[in-house]
C-alpha positions as CSV (number, residue, x, y, z in Angstrom):
1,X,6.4,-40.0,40.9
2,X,5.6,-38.8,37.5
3,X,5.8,-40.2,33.9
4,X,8.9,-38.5,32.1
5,X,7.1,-38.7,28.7
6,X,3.2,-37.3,29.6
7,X,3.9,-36.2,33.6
8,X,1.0,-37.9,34.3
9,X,1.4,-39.3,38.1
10,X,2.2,-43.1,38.1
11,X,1.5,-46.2,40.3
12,X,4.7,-47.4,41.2
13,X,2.8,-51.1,41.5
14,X,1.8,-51.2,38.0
15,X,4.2,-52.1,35.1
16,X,3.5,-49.1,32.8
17,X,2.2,-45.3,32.6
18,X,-1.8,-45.3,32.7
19,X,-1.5,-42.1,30.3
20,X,0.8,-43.3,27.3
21,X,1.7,-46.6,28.1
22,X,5.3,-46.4,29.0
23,X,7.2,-49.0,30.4
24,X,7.6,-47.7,34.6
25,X,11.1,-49.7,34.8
26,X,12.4,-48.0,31.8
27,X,11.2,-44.6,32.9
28,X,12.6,-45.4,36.3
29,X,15.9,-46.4,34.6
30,X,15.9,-42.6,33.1
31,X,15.1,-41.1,36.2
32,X,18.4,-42.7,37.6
33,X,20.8,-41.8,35.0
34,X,19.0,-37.7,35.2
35,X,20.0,-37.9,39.0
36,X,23.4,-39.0,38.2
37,X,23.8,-36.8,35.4
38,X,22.4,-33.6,37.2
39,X,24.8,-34.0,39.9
40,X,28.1,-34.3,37.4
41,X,26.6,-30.9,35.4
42,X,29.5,-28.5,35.3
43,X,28.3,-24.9,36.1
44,X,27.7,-22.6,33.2
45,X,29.3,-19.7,34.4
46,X,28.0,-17.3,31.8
47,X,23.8,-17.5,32.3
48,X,24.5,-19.1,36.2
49,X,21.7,-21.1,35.3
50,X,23.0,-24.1,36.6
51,X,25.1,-25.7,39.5
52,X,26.8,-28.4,40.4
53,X,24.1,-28.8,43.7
54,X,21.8,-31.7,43.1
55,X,19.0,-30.4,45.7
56,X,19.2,-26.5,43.2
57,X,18.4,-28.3,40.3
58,X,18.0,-31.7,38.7
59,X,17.2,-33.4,35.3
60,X,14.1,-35.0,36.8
61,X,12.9,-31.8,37.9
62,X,13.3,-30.5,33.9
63,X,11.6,-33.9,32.9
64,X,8.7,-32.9,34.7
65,X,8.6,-29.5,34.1
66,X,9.2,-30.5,30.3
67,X,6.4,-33.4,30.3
68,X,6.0,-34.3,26.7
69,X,8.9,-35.4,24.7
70,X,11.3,-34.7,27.7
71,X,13.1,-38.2,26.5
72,X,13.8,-36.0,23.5
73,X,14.9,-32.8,25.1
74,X,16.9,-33.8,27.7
75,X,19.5,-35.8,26.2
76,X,19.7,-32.6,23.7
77,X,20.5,-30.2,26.7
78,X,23.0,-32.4,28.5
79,X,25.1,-32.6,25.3
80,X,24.6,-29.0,25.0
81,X,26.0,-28.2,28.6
82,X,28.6,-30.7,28.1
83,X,30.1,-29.4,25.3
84,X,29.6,-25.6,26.3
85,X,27.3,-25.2,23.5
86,X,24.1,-22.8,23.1
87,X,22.7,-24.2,20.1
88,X,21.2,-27.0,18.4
89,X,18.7,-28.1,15.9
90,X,15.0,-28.1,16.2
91,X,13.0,-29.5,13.3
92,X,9.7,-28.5,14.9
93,X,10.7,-24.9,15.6
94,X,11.7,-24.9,11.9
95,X,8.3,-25.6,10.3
96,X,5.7,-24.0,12.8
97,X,8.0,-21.9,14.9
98,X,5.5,-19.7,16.7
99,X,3.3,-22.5,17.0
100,X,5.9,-24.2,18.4
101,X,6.6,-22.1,21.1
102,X,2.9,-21.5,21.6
103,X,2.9,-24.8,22.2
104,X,5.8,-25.0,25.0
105,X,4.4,-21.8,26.7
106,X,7.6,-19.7,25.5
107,X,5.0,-16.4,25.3
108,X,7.9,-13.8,26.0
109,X,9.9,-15.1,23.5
110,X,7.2,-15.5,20.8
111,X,6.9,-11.8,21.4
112,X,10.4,-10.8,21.3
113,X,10.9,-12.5,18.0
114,X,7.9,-11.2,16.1
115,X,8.7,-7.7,17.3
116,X,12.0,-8.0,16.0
117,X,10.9,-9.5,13.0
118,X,8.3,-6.8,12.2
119,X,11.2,-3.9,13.0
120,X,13.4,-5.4,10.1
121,X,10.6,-6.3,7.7
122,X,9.5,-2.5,8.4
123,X,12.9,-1.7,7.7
124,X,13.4,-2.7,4.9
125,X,10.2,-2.4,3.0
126,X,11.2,1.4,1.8
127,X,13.3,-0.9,-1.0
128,X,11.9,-1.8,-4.2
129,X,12.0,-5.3,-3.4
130,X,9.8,-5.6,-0.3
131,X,8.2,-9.3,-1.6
132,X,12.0,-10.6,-1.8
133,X,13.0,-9.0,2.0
134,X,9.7,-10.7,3.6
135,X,10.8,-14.0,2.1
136,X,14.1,-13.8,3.2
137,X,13.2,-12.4,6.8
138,X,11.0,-15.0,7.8
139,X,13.0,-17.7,6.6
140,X,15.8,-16.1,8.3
141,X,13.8,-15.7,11.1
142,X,12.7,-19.8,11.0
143,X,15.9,-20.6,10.5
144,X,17.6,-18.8,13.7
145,X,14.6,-20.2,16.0
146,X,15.5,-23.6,14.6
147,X,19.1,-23.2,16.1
148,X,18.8,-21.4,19.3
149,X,14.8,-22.9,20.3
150,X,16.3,-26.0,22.5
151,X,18.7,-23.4,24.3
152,X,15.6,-20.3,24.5
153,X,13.4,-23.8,25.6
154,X,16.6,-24.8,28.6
155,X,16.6,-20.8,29.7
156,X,13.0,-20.5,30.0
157,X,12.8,-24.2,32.1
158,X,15.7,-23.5,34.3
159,X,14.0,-19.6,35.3
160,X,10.8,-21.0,35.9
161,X,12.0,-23.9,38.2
162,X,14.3,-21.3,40.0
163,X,11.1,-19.1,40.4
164,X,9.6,-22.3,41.9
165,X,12.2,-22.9,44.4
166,X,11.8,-19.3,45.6
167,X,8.6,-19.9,46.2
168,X,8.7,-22.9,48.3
169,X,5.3,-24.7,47.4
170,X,4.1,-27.1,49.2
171,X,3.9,-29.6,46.1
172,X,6.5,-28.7,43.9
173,X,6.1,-31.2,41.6
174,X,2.9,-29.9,40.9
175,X,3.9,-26.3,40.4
176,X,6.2,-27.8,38.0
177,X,3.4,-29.5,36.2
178,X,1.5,-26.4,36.2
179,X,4.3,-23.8,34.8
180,X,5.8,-25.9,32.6
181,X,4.1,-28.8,30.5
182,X,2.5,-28.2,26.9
183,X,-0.7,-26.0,25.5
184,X,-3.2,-26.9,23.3
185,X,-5.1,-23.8,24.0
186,X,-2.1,-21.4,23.5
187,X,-1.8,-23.7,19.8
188,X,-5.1,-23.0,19.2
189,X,-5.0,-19.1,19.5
190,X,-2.0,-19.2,18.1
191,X,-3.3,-20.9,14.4
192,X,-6.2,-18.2,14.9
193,X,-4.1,-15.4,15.0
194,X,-1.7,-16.6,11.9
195,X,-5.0,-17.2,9.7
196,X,-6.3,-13.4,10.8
197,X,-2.6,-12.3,9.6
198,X,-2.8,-14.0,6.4
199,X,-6.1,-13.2,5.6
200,X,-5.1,-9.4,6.5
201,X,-2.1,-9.2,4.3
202,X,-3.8,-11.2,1.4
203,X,-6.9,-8.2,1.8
204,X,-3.5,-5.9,1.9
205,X,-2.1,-7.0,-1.4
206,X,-5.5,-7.2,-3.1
207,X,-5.9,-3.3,-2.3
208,X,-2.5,-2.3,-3.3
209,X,-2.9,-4.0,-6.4
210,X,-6.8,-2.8,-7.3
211,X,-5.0,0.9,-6.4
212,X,-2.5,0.5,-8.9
213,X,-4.5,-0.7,-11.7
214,X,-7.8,1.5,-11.0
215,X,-7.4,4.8,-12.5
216,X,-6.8,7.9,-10.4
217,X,-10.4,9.2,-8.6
218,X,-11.8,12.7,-10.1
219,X,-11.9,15.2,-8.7
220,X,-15.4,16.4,-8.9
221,X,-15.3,20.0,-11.0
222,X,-18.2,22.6,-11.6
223,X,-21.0,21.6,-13.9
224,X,-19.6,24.5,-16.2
225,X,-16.3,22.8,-16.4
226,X,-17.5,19.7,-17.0
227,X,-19.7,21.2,-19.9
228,X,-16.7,22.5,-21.5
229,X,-14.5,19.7,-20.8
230,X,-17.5,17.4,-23.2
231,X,-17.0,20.1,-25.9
232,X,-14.7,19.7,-29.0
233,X,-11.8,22.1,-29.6
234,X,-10.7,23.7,-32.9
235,X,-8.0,22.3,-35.1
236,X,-5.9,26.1,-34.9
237,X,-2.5,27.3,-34.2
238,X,-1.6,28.2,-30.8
239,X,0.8,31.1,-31.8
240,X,-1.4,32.1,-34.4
241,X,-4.2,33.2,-31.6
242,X,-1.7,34.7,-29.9
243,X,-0.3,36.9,-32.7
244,X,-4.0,37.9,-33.5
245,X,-4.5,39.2,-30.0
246,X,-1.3,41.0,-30.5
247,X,-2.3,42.4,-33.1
248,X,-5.4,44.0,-32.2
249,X,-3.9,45.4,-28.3
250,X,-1.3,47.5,-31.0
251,X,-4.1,48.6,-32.9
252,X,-5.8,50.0,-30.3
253,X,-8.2,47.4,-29.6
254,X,-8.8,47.7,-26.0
255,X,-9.2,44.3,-23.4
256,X,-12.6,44.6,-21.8
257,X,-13.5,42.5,-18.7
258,X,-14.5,39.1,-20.3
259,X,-18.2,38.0,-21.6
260,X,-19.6,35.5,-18.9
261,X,-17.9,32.4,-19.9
262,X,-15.0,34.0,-22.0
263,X,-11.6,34.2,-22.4
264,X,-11.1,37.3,-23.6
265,X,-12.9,40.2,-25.2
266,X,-11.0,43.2,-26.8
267,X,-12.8,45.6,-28.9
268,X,-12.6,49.1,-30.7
269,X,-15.6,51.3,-30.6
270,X,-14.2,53.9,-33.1
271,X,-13.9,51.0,-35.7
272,X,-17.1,49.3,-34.6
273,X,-15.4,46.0,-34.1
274,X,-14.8,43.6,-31.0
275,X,-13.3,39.8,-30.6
276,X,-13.8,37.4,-27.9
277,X,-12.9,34.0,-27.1
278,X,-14.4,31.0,-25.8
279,X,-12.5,27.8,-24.4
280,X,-10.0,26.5,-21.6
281,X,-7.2,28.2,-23.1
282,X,-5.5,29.9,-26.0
283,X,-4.7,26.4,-27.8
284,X,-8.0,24.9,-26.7
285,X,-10.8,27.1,-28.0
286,X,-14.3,26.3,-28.2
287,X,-15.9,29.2,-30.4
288,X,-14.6,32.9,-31.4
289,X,-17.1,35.3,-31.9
290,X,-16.6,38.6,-33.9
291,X,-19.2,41.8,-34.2
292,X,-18.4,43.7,-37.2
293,X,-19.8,46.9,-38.8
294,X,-20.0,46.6,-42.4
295,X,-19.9,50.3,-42.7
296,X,-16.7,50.1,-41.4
297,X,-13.5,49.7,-43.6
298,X,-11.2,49.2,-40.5
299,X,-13.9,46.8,-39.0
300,X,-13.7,44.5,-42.2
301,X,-9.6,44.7,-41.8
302,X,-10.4,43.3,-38.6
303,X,-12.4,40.3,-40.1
304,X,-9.3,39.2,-42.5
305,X,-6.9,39.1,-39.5
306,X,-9.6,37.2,-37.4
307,X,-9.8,34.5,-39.8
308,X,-5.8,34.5,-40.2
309,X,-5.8,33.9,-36.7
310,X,-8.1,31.1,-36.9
311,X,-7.4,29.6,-40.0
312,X,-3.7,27.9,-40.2
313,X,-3.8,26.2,-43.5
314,X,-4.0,28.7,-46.5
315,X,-5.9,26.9,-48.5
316,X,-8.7,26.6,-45.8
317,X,-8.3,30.7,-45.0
318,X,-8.8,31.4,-48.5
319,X,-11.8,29.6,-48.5
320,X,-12.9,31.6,-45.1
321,X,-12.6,34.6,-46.4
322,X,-14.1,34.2,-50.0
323,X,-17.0,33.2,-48.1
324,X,-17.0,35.6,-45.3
325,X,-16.4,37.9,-48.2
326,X,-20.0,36.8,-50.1
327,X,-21.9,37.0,-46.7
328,X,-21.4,40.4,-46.1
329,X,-21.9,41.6,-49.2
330,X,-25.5,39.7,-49.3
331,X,-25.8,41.5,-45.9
332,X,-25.4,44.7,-47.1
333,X,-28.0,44.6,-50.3
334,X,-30.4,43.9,-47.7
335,X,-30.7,39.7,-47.2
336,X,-31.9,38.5,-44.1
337,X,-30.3,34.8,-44.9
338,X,-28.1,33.3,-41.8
339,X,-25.2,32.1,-43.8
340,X,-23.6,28.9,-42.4
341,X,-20.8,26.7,-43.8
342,X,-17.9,24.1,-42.8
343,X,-14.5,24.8,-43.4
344,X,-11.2,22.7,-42.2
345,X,-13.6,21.2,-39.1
346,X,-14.8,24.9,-38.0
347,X,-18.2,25.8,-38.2
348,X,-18.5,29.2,-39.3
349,X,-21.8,31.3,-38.9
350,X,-22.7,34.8,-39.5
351,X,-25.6,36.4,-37.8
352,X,-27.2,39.8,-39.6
353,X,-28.0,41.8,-36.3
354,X,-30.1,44.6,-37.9
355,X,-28.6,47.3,-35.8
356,X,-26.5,49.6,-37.0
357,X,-25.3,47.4,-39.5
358,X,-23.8,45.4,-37.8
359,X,-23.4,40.9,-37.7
360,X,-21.8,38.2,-35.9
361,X,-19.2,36.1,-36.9
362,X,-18.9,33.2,-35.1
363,X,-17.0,30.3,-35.7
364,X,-16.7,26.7,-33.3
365,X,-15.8,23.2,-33.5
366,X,-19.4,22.2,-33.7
């Protein structure tokens, strides 16, 4: 015979259980009423799991196959199969559910329920409110386990003893014992594997939130690139550019492939005058450069609309061109001077070439 409360086997001579100290007579006393009340079960027709057949099944059989706490479980299970019930409260399933059933070697249904509960957490994490759903499905998820874990606990016992039967052991009580019963072992692994999955999903939200407050990587560009991104751009007018390059394509200036590093280039060999700019784009210039031959009238039309088209403010494009103005006409009596001046931000520059009198105008953000 075997203590209801540990299963540990018992000396019938002694007055209580060598294990945990349990009174025999009382223990006996339980074992009586479980025989009596395992012959009056009524069948539960739906599952089959039961009959009315004391020698198929009997509440001393699910004491021992239970162990631990059976004084607590089987009371719960006859009142459930006497009032045709499949649920009832389980504090402990509540609290540490899969610990729980770590503990009372439900494997298969640990599985199941954390399969299922990873299927509706995935679910529904496409939602902005993915921290609210997880709360809500694993307290859902404790709370159902609390309700149905004596009756999962009573379908699991009953299959297991049934598989026993089958069998026909030599010792059943043993086999018992050994299928059903408690594990520390399983509790342990168990408490393992929760602490990896925390310490995962806290790594998880400690990315996700270094992702979103990091700024986006670069993309690593060409070293030219990044030279020009480091340069300054001139304060100009956008449209202003563009009516200038207009303006010189209807003149006749013709678009030449670009200088290394340019935008554009157009240029007019009859009027000894070409253009080209320097930058990322037509509102983000760097430098425009301008070759002008002071012997020629059309080239020094040229110059005026090059300023216009660099200069936005008229005050500023006065200045330019009074200036520009004085330089050339230094150039041609013969100085050698490089003339250099800022005006609104722009560094202007001109450069006395000494061929075929011609210079460089250049003007850049720097």
């Amino acid at each position: 015979m075997y203590c209801s409360k540990c299963s540990a086997e018992l000396n019938t001579n002694a007055l209580f259980c060598h294990s945990c100290g349990a009174s025999i007579q009382s223990i006996l006393a339980k074992d009586e009423i479980a025989v009596t009340t395992a012959v009056n079960i009524p069948v539960h027709s739906s599952s089959g799991l039961f009959y009315e057949n004391e020698a198929d099944q009997t509440l001393r059989e699910l004491s021992i196959f239970v162990g631990r706490k059976s004084d607590y479980y089987l009371p719960k299970w006859s009142k459930m199969i006497s009032q045709g019930k499949n649920f009832s409260w389980n504090w402990s399933a509540l609290l540490v559910w899969p610990l729980w059933m770590c503990y009372r070697k439900l494997y298969t249904q640990l599985f199941s329920v954390l399969l299922l509960q990873i299927i509706v957490s995935f679910f529904f994490s496409i939602t902005a409110f993915r921290g609210v759903v997880a709360i809500c499905v694993n307290l859902g998820t404790a709370i159902l386990v609390a309700i149905f874990a004596n009756y999962l606990y009573l379908i699991s016992a009953t299959k297991k003893i049934k598989k026993i039967h089958k069998n026909i052991p030599a010792n059943i009580e043993q086999e018992l014992i050994k299928s059903g019963g408690t594990s520390k072992l399983a509790v342990f692994v168990g408490i393992v594997a929760l602490l990896g999955w925390f310490l995962f999903l806290l790594s998880y939200a400690n990315m996700q939130t270094t992702s979103e407050l990091s700024p986006p990587a670069q993309v690593t560009k060409p070293v030219a690139q990044q030279k020009l991104d480091k340069m300054k751009f001139m304060n100009i007018n956008e449209q202003d550019i563009i009516d200038m390059l207009s303006f010189y394509k209807k003149d006749g200036l013709t678009e030449d492939k670009p200088l290394p590093e340019a935008l554009t280039h157009q240029n007019s060999l009859s009027a000894g005058f070409s253009v080209a700019l320097f930058g990322k784009s037509t509102h983000q210039l760097t430098r425009a450069v301008a070759n002008i031959d002071m012997s020629s009238d059309a080239a020094v039309v040229y110059t005026g609309r090059f300023l216009k088209g660099l200069f936005h403010e008229e005050k500023a494009l006065k200045e330019a061109m009074a200036w520009t103005s004085a330089q050339l006409k230094d150039l041609k009596k013969g100085s050698t001077n490089k003339g250099e001046i800022y005006i609104d931000g722009k560094y202007l520059q001109i450069i006395n070439l000494t061929v075929n009198d011609g210079v460089v105008l250049s003007i850049s953000a720097e």
